[in-house]
VOKOL-631214 format. One record per residue (C-alpha): residue in one letter; residue number from 1; x, y, z. Coordinates in nm, 3 decimals, padded with zeros to 5 digits. Layout:
BEGIN
REC  aa    i        X        Y        Z
REC   A  NUM        X        Y        Z
...
END
This chain:
BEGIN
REC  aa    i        X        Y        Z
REC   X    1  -02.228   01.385  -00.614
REC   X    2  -02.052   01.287  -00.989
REC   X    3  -02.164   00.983  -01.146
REC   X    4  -01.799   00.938  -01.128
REC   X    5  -01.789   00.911  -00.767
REC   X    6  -02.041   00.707  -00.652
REC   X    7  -01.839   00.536  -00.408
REC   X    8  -02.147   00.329  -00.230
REC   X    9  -02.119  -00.017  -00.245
REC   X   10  -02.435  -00.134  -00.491
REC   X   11  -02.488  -00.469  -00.332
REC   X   12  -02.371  -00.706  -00.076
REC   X   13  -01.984  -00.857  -00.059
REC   X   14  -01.935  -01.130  -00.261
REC   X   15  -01.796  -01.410   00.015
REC   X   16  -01.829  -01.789   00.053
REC   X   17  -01.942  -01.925   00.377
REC   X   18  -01.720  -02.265   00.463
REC   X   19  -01.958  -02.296   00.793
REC   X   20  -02.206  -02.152   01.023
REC   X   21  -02.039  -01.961   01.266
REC   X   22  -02.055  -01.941   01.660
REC   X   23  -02.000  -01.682   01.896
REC   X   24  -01.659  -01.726   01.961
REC   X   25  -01.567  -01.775   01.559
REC   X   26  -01.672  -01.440   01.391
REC   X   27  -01.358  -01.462   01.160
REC   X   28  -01.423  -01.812   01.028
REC   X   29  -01.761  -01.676   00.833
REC   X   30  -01.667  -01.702   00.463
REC   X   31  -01.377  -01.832   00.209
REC   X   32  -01.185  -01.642   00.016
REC   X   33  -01.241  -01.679  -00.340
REC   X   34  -00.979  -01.837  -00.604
REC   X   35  -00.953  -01.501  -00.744
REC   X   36  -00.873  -01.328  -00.399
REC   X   37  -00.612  -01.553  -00.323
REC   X   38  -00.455  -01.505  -00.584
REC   X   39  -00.392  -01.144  -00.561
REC   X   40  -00.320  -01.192  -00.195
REC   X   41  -00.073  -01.447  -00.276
REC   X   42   00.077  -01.157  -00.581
REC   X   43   00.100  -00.877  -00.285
REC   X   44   00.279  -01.119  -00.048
REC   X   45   00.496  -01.257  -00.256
REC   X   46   00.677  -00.941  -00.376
REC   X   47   00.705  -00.827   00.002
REC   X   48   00.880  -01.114   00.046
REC   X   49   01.149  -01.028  -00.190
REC   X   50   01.145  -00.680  -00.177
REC   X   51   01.211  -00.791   00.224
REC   X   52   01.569  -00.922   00.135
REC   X   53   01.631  -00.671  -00.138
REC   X   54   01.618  -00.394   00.154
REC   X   55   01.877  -00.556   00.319
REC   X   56   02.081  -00.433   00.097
REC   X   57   01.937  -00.116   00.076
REC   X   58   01.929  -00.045   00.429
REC   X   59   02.343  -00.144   00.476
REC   X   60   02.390   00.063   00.187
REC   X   61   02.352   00.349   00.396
REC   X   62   02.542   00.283   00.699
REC   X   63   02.839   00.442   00.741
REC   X   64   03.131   00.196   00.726
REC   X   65   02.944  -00.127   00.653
REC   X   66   02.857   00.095   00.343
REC   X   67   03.205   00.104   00.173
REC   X   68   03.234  -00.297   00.175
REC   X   69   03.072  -00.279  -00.161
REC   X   70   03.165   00.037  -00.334
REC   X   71   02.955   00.013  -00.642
REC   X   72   02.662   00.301  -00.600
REC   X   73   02.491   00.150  -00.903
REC   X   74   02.446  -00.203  -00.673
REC   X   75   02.259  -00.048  -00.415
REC   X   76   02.051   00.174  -00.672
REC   X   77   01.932  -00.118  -00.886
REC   X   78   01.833  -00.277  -00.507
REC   X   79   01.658   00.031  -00.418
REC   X   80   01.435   00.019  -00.717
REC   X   81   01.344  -00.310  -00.728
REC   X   82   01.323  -00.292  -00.346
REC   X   83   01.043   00.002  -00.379
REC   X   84   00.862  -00.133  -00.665
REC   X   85   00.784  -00.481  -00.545
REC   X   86   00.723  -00.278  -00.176
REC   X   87   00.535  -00.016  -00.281
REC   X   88   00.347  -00.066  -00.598
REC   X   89   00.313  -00.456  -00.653
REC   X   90   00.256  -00.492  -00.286
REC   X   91   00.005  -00.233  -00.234
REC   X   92  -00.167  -00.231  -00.567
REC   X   93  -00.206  -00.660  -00.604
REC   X   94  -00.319  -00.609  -00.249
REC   X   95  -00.577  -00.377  -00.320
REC   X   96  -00.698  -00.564  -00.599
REC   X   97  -00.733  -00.868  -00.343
REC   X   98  -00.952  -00.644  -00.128
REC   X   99  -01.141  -00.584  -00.432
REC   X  100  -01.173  -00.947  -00.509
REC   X  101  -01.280  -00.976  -00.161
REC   X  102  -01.600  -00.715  -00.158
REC   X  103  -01.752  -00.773  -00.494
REC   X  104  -01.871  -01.044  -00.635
REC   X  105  -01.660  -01.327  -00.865
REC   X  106  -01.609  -01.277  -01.220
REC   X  107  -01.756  -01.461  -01.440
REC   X  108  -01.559  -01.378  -01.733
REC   X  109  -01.224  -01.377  -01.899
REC   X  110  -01.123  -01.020  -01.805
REC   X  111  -01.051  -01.131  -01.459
REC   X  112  -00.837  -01.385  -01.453
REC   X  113  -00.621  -01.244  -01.759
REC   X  114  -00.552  -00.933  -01.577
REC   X  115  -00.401  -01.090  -01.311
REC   X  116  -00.205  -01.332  -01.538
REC   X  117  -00.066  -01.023  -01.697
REC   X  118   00.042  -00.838  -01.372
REC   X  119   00.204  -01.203  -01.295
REC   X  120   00.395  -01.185  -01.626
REC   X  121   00.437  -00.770  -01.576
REC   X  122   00.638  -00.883  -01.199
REC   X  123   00.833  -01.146  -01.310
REC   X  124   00.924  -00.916  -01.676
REC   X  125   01.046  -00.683  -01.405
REC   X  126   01.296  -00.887  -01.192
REC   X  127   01.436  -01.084  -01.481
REC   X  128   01.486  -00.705  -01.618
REC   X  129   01.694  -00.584  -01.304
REC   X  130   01.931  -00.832  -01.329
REC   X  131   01.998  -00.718  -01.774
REC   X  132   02.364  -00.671  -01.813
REC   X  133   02.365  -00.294  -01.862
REC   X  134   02.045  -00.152  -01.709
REC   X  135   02.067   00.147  -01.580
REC   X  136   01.873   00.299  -01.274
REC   X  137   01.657   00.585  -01.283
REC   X  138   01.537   00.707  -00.877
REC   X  139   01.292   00.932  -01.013
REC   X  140   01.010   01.011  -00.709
REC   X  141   00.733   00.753  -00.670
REC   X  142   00.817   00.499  -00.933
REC   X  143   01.171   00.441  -00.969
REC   X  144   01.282   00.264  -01.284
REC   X  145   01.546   00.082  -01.474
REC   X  146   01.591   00.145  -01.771
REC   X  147   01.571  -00.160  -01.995
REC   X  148   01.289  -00.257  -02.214
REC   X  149   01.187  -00.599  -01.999
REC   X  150   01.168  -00.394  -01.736
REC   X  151   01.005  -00.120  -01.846
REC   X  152   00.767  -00.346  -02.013
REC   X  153   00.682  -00.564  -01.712
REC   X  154   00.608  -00.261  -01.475
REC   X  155   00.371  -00.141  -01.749
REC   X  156   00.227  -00.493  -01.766
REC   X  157   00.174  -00.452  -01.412
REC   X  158  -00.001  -00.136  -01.429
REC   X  159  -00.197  -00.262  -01.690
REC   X  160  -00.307  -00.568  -01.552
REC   X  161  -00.424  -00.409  -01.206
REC   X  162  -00.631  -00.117  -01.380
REC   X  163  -00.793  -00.350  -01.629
REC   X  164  -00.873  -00.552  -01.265
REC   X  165  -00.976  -00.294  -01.047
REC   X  166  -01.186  -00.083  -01.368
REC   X  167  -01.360  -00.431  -01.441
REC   X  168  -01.418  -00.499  -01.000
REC   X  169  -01.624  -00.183  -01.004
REC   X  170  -01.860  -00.246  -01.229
REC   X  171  -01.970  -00.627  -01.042
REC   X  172  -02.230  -00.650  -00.753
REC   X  173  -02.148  -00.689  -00.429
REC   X  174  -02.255  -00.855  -00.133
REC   X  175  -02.213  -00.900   00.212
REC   X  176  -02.191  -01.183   00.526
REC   X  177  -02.117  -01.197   00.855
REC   X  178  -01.813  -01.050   00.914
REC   X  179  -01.680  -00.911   00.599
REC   X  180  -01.580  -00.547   00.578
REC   X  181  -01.887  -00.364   00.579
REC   X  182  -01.992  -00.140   00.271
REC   X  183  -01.827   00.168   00.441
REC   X  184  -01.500   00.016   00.433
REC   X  185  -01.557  -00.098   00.102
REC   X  186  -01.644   00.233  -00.015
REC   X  187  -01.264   00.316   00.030
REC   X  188  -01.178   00.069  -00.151
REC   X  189  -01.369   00.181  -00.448
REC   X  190  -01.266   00.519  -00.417
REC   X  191  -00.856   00.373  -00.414
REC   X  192  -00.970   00.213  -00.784
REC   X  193  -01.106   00.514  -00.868
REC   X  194  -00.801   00.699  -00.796
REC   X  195  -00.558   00.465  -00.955
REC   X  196  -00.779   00.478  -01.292
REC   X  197  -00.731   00.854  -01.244
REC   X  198  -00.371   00.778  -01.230
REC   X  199  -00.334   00.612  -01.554
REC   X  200  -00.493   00.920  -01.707
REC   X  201  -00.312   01.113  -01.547
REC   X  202   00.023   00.947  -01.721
REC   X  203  -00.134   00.919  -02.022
REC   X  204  -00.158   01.274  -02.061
REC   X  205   00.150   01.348  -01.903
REC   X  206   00.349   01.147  -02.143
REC   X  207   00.158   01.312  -02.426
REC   X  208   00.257   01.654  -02.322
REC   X  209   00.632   01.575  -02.269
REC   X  210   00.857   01.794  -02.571
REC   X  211   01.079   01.529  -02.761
REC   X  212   01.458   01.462  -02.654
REC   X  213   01.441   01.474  -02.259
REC   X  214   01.680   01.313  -02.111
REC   X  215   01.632   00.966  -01.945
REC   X  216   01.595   01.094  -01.580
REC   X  217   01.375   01.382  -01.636
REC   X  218   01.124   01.242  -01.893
REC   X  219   01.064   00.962  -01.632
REC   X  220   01.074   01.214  -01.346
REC   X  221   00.832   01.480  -01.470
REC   X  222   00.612   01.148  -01.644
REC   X  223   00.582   00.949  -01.292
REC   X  224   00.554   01.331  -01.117
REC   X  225   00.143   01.408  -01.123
REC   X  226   00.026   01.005  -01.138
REC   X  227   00.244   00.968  -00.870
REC   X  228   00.106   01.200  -00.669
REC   X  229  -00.285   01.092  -00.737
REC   X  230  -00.132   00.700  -00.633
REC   X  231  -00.122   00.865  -00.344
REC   X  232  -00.467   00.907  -00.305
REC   X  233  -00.513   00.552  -00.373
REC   X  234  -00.323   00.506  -00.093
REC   X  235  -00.424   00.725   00.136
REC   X  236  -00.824   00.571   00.041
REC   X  237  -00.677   00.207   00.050
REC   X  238  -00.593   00.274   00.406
REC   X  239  -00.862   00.462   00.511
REC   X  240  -01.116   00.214   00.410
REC   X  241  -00.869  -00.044   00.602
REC   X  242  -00.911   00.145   00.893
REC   X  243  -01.303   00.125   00.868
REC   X  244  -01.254  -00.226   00.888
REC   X  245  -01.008  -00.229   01.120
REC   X  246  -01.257  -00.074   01.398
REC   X  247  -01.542  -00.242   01.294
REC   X  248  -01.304  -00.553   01.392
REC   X  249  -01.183  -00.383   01.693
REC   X  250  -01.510  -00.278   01.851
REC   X  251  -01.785  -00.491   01.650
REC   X  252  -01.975  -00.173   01.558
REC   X  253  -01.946   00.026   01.261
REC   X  254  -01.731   00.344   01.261
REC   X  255  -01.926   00.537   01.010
REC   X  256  -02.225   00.447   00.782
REC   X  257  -02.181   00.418   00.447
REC   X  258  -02.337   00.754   00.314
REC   X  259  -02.082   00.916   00.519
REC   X  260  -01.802   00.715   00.441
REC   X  261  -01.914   00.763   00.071
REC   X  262  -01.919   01.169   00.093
REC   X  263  -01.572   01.129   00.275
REC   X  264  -01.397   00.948   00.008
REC   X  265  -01.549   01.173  -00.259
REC   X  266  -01.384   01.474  -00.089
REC   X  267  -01.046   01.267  -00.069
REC   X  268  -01.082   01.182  -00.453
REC   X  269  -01.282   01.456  -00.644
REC   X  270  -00.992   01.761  -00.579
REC   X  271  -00.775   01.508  -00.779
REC   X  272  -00.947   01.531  -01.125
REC   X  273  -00.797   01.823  -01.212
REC   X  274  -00.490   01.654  -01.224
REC   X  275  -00.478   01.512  -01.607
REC   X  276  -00.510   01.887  -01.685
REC   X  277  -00.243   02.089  -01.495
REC   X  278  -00.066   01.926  -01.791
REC   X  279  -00.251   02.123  -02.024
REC   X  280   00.035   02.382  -02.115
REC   X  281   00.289   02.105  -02.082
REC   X  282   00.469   01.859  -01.833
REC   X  283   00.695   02.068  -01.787
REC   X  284   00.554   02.378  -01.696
REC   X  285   00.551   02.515  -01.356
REC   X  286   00.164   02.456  -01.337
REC   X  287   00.169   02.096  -01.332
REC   X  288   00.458   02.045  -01.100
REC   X  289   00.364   02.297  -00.867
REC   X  290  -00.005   02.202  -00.903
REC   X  291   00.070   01.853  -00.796
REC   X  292   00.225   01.960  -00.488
REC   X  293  -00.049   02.186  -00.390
REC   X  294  -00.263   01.906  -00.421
REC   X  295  -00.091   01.690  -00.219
REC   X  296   00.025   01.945   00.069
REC   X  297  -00.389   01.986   00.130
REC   X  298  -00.609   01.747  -00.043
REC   X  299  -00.486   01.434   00.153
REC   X  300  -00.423   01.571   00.558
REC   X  301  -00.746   01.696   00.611
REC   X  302  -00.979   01.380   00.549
REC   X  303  -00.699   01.171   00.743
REC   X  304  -00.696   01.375   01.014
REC   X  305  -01.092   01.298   01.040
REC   X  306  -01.038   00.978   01.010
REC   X  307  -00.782   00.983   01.278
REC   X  308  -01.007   01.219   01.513
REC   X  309  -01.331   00.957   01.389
REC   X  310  -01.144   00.611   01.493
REC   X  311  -01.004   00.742   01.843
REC   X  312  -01.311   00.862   01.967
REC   X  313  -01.485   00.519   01.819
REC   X  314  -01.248   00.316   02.021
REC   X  315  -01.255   00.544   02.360
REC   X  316  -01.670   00.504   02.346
REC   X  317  -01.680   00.129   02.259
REC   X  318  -01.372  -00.063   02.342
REC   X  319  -01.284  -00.392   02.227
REC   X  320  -01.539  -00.633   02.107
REC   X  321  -01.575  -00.921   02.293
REC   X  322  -01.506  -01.307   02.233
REC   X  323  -01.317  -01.166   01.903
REC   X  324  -00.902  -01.302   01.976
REC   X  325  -00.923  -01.067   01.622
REC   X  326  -01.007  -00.754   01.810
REC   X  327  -00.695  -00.624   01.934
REC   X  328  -00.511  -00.732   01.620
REC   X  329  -00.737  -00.507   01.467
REC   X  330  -00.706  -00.223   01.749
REC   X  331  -00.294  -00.259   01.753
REC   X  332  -00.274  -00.202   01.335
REC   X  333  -00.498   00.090   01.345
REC   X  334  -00.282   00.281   01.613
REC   X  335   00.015   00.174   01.462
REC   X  336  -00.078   00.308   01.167
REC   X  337  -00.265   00.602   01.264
REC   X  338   00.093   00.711   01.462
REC   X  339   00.332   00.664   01.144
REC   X  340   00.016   00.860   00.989
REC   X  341   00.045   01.154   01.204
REC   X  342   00.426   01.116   01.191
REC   X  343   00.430   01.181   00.790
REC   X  344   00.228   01.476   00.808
REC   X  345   00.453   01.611   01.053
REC   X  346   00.790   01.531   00.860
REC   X  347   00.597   01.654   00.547
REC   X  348   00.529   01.993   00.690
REC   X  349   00.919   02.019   00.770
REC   X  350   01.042   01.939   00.415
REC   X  351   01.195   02.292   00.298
REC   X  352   01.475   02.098   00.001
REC   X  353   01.608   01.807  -00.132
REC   X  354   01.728   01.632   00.184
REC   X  355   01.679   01.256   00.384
REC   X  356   01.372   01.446   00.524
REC   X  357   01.163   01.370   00.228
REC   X  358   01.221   01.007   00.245
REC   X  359   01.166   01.027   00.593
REC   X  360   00.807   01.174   00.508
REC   X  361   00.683   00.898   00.229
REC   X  362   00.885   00.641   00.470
REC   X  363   00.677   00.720   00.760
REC   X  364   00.343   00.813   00.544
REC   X  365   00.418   00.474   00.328
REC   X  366   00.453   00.274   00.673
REC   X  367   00.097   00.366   00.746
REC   X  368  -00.060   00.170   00.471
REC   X  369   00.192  -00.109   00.508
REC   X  370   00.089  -00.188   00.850
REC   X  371  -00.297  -00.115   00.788
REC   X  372  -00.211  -00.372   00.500
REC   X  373  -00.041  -00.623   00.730
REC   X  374  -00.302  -00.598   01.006
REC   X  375  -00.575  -00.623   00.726
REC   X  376  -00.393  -00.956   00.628
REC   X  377  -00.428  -01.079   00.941
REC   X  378  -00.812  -01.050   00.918
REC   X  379  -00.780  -01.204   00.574
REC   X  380  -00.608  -01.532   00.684
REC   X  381  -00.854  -01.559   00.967
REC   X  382  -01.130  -01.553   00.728
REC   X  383  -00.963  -01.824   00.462
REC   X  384  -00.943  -02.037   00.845
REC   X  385  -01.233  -02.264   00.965
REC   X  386  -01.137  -02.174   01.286
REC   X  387  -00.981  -01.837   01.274
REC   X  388  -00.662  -01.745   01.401
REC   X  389  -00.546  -01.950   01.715
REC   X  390  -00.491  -01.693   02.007
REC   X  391  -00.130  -01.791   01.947
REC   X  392  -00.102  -01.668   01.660
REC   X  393  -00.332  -01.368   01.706
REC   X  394  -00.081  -01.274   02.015
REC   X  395   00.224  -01.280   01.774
REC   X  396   00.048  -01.071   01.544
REC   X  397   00.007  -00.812   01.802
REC   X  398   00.328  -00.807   01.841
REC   X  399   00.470  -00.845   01.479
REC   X  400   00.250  -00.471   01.440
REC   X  401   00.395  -00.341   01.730
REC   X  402   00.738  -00.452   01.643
REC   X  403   00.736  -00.321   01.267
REC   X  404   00.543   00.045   01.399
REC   X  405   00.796   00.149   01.605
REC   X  406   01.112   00.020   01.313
REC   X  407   00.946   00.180   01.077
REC   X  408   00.933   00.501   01.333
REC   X  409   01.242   00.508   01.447
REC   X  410   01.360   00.485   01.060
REC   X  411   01.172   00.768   00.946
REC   X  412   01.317   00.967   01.267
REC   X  413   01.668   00.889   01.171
REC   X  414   01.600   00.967   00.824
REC   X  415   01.428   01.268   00.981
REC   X  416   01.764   01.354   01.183
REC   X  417   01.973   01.375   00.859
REC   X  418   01.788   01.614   00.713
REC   X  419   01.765   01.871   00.957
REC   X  420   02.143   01.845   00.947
REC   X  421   02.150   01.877   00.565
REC   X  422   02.226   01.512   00.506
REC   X  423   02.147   01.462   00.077
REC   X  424   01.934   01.199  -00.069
REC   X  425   01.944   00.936  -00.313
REC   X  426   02.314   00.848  -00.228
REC   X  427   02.472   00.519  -00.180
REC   X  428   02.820   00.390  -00.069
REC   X  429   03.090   00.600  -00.175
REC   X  430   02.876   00.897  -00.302
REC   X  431   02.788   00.997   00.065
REC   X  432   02.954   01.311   00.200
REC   X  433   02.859   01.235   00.538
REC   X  434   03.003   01.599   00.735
REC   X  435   02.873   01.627   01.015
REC   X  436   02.757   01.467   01.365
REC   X  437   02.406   01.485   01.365
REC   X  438   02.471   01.342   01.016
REC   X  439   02.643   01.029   01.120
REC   X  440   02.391   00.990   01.411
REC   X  441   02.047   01.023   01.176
REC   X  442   02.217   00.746   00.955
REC   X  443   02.299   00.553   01.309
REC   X  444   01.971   00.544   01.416
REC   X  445   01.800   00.541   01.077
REC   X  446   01.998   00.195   01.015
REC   X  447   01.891   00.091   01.357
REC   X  448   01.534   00.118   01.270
REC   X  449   01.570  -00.019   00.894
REC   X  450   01.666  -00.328   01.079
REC   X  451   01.389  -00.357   01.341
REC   X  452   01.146  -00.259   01.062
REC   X  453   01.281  -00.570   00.803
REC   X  454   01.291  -00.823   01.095
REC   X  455   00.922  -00.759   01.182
REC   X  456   00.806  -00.752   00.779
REC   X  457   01.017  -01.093   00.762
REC   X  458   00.833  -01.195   01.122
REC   X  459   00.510  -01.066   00.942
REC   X  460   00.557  -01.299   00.603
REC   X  461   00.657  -01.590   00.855
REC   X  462   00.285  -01.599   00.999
REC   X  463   00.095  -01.513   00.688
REC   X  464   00.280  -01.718   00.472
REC   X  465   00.232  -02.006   00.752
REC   X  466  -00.134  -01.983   00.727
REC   X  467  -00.123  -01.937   00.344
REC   X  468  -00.017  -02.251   00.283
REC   X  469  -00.368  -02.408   00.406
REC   X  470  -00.539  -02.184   00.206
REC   X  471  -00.515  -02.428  -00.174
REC   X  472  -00.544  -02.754   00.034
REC   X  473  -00.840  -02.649   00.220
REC   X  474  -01.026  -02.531  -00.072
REC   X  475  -00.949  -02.840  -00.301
REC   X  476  -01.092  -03.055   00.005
REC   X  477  -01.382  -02.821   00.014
REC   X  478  -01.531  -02.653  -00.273
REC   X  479  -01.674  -02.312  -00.219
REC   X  480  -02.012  -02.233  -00.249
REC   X  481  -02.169  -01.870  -00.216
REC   X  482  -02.382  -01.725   00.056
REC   X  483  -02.695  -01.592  -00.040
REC   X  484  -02.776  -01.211  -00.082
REC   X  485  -02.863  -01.015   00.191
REC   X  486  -03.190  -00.786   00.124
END
């Protein structure tokens, strides 16, 4: 195995304990560090606005509510705000909280001023939507607009997250009753890995891009390959969720951490080639091409084990018992194992430029949101001295259930459009809507935009409900940390 890739955990979880736990309180074992919070507090946050920007978004594609506002540029500059605060600040200040969460605290300045900086990167980037001027750019995977506070604060971001997640890997880690066990952790490594290989992967994109490009495709071809390897991130970010998602579920590991470890190094190591498809230039059919190849078969395959790994895991053990966390746990792993499945479907029906490509990254996307979501749930119980009341655990069920099948029924209407030819990346009054099956994707694809925002707005309700006990409770009660375990 690379030096590279050595994905095992190298000690226990860092944690806090608030309080010895009993049978019936397996969540309430540790408190979550200042610097986990945090982070948590960073990824929630921009769901919450990126929750009322796709409002907007989702009515500007509905056919005769769209036309109220007939300003395509409107619903653009939504859109990209929309999937930058959903889709990169969410996912990657949410991975760097499960980082925070498995290794132990900094002790240094690099740590804290990282996250200050992807603070300053977010806010850089709303204040920069709203310039008099700016100008969208939808380019795949990070859509931009182009003004220079904007610009800069998405690269803050960036920066302040890698500098994070490069300086998490390098701490100890240790473990308690209860965390996420080194095999889910191991995931969560190998997502830091990839996103470092991301960076790289930019870096040299942007170095082999010719002078005088236009603005859409020198952001196009420069987002194109790191794009793709965030993916990965993803796609391990999740993965390592769902490890912890059964363990949860079942109270028995799904898969040990050598394993787990060779698993994520096949997800990860294919990837390294990507920095040099750009070695005859960014725009040569090598890297484009390449980066497809890589994504149409380096990702499905481990999923698909993981998928075949965690449904025979919960057919043989079941749900744990005296755990109101268990079927939390149980519920976000199907639900996201089903909008799984359901992007590598739509992906293998994408033959051009039509509503079935967002219909793919809507569905595959969905997956890690609701792995996230449930894996917040988990979170919350932890930061609680009691653990989620069965109330709440009950409407949390629910809330995954609720968003799974939006988020489903989205990607299907999406999915509907395209088959009838139905374009992307159009707003208000640049849709040439011609057909039947046209009009009826965008009927049902609204339909399930707004099932899918109610339950992320039912979701933020309950964690940001519990969030709000989380400074209180640790200014009343200092943490201290649990010893290492051999």
């Amino acid at each position: 195995m690379p030096a590279t890739l050595s994905l095992l955990p190298s000690g226990p979880l860092a944690l806090c304990r608030a309080e010895a736990p009993g049978p019936a309180a397996r969540s309430a074992v540790f408190v979550l560090s200042g610097e986990a919070r945090r982070w948590f507090a960073l990824a929630v946050g921009s769901l919450v606005v990126a929750g009322l920007l796709s409002l907007a978004v989702v009515l500007g594609r509905i056919p005769g509510l769209a036309g109220v506002i007939d300003d395509p540029l409107f619903f653009k500059r939504c859109l990209v705000v929309h999937v930058d605060l959903a889709l990169v600040v969410w996912f990657y200040a949410f991975l760097a909280g499960l980082a925070a969460v498995r290794s132990a605290p900094g002790r240094g300045s690099i740590g804290t001023a990282a996250y200050g900086l992807a603070l300053a990167g977010t806010v850089a980037m709303l204040a920069g939507a709203l310039m008099r001027g700016a100008q969208p750019v939808l380019a795949n995977y990070v859509p931009v607009i182009d003004h220079p506070l904007f610009l800069g604060g998405l690269a803050a971001f960036f920066v302040g997250t890698l500098f994070f997640l490069i300086e998490s890997l390098g701490r100890p880690t240790r473990s308690s009753e209860g965390a996420p066990s080194a095999a889910a952790a191991a995931g969560w490594q190998a997502a830091a890995i990839a996103y470092v290989l991301a960076g790289a992967t930019w870096v040299a994109t942007r170095a082999s891009l010719p002078d005088g490009l236009d603005v859409t495709t020198r952001f196009e071809f420069s987002a194109w390959g790191a794009g793709h390897v965030l993916q990965v991130a993803n796609t391990a970010a999740m993965l390592g969720v769902w490890l912890w998602l059964l363990e949860r579920a079942t109270g028995r590991p799904a898969l040990s951490p050598g394993k787990a470890g060779l698993a994520f190094t096949l997800l990860v190591a294919p990837h390294f080639v990507m920095p040099l498809l750009t070695a005859r230039g960014a725009l040569d059919a090598l890297y484009h091409s390449g980066a497809t190849q890589l994504m149409r078969w380096g990702i499905f395959p481990v999923v698909l084990a993981f998928v075949v790994l965690g449904v025979a895991h919960l057919r043989r053990h079941g749900l744990a018992r005296g755990d109101a966390l268990a079927p939390v746990a149980r519920t976000g792993f199907v639900a996201s194992v089903g909008l799984a499945l359901l992007g590598i479907v739509l992906g293998a029906c994408i033959r051009g430029s039509t509503t079935l490509v967002p219909a793919h990254y809507h569905a595959a996307l969905g997956a890690v949101t609701v792995s996230f979501m449930a894996a917040a749930y988990l979170v919350c119980s932890a930061a609680s001295r009691s653990g989620l009341a069965a109330k709440v655990a009950g409407a949390a069920r629910r809330q995954l259930r609720l968003f799974g099948l939006g988020q489903t029924v989205f990607a299907l209407g999406f999915a509907l459009g395209g088959l009838y030819g139905l374009g992307r990346k159009a707003y208000a009054s640049e849709q040439h809507v011609r057909s039947t099956g046209e009009y009826a994707g965008l009927a049902v694809m609204g339909v399930g935009g707004l099932v899918a925002t109610a339950a992320g707005l039912w979701f933020l309700l309950l964690v940001l409900r519990e969030m709000r006990g989380w400074w209180a409770r640790r200014a009343a009660a200092p943490e201290f940390s649990v010893p290492s375990t051999p």
